[in-house]
C-alpha positions, -999 to +999 in steps of 0.1 A: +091-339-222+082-303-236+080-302-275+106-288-297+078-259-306+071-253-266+109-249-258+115-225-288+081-206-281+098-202-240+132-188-256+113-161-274+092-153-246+120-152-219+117-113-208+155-111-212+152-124-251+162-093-266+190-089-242+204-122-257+249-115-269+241-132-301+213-104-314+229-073-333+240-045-314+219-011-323+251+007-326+274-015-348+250-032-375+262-067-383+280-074-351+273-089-323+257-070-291+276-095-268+307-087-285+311-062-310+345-074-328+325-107-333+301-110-369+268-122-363+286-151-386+304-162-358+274-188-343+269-205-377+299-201-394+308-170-423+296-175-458+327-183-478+337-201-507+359-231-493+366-246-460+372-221-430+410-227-414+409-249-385+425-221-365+404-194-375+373-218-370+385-229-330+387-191-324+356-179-340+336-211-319+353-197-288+347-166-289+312-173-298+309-199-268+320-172-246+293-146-256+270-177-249+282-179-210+272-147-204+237-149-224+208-145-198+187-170-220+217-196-224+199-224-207+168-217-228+182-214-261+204-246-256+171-265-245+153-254-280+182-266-299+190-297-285+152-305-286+145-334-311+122-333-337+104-364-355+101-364-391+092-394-412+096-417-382+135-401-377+142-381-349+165-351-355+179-324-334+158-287-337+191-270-348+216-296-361+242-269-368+258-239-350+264-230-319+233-225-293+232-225-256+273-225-256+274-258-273+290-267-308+270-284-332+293-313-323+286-314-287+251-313-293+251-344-314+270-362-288+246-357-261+219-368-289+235-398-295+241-407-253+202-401-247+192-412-276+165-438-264+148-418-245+136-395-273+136-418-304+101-426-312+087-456-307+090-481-348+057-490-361+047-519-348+049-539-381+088-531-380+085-551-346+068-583-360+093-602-379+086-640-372+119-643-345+113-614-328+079-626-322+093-663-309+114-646-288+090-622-273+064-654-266+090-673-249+099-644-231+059-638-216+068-676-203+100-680-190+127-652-168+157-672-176+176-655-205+185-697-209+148-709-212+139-683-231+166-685-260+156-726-261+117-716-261+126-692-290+146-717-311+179-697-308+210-695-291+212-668-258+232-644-279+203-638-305+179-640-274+192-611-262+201-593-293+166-596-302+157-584-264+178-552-267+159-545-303+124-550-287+132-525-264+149-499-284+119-505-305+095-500-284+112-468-266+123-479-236+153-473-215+175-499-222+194-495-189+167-496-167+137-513-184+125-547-168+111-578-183+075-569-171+080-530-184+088-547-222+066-568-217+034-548-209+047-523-237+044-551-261+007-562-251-002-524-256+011-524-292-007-554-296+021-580-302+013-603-270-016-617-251-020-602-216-029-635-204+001-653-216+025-630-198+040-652-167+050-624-140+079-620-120+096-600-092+095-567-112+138-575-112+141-595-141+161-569-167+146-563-200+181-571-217+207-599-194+238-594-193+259-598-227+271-634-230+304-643-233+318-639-271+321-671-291+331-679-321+297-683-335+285-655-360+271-625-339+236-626-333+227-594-347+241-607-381+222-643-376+187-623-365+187-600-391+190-626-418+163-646-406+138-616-401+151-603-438+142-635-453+138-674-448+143-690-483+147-724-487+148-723-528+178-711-525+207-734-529+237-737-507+259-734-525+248-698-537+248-683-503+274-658-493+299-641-511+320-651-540+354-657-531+380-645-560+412-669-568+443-658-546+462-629-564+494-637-549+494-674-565+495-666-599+525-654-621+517-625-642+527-634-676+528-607-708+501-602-726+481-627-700+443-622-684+443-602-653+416-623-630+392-593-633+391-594-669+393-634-667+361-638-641+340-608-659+316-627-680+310-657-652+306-635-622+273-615-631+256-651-636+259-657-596+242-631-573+274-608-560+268-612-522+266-652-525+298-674-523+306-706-549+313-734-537+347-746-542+352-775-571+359-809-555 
């Protein structure tokens, strides 16, 4: 895939650049060569004070969108601008606002968000070694049965596979094509497996199985990312959770009475806020 600098170095360099509807025409300064009755505001939006009206903003992007289709470096300007760039590990689109290549900003984001695994960069590998994701990944270089490996692991299928689908979003693959061997060689390149554990296979086996049926158990992305946050036994039971407040709707409101809030304020900040009490006996 071409960089974000390469695509944006084509667009300039296209021999029909200068040609392009959204540069200013030579005989009406500040408008628009593809359309003189359009502003060169018209791609990005004018510089107002306050929001734009939604009608005059739908006919602005329209009109703009139109001079676009008839641009001889459309394709080349939308390629640029939907191009993704990496900063601080977070991928980003080139131009995340305005209209380019006859796309709205909006429209652009979508299509980010669709393709997204194929241009996120890969997470450092120490985001990938949390102590389940590990088990999982070991029982995985073992076994092909989503089944076997969830038991190897220590966890149910659901978190299996939930911590399957995050080992390869992790480690930039395609999570609708990617096979077992392909997440599984990735992961001995980064260092996280042995090659000479790795049992092979067909070349069939998926990367992710199919989702398992919903239970009533709590979801597995909720269940993994508690254990890979932290495993603390010193912490007591009956601390863990969140603290349930009396039922409003039981109590009478009485003049000059306590509201619960007012009631509860000096005992609630001795209890962590996102851990429940256990109920008296």
């Amino acid at each position: 895939m071409a960089s974000s600098r390469a695509l944006r170095q084509a667009w300039e360099e296209h021999p029909h650049f200068r040609y392009r509807g959204c540069t200013e025409d030579q005989d009406e300064p500040g408008r628009a060569a593809g359309d003189v009755s359009l502003s060169l505001d018209a791609w990005h939006g004018d510089d107002r004070d306050g929001s734009e009206p939604q009608r005059e903003r739908e006919a602005r992007q329209a009109a703009a969108v139109e001079v676009c289709l008839s641009c001889p470096v459309m394709v080349q300007c939308d390629a640029y601008a939907s191009s993704v760039v990496v900063e601080d590990g977070q991928a980003r689109l080139a131009e995340p606002a305005g209209i380019w290549g006859g796309r709205l900003a909006l429209e652009r984001h979508r299509a980010f968000i669709r393709r997204r695994h194929e241009v996120a960069s890969a997470a450092p590998v120490r985001a990938v070694r949390t102590p389940q994701r590990l088990r999982v990944l070991e029982a995985l270089a073992v076994h092909a049965d989503a089944e076997a490996v969830a038991a190897a692991a220590g966890v149910d299928v659901r978190t299996a596979n939930w911590q399957r689908s995050r080992l390869v979003t992790q480690l930039n693959l395609d999570k609708e094509s990617a096979t077992r061997g392909e997440l599984l060689e990735a992961a001995v390149e980064k260092g996280l497996l042995d090659a000479d554990t790795v049992v092979g296979d067909d070349g069939r086996v998926p990367a992710v199985p199919p989702p398992a049926p919903a239970s009533r158990m709590p979801s597995a992305a909720a269940s993994a990312d508690a254990e890979d946050a932290v495993e603390s036994p010193t912490v007591p039971a009956v601390l863990r959770g969140r603290v349930r407040r009396p039922g409003r709707r039981r109590v009478q409101v009485m003049p000059g009475q306590l509201s619960l809030d007012d009631a509860l304020a000096p005992v609630l900040p001795l209890f962590p806020t996102n851990e429940p009490m256990e109920a008296a006996a």
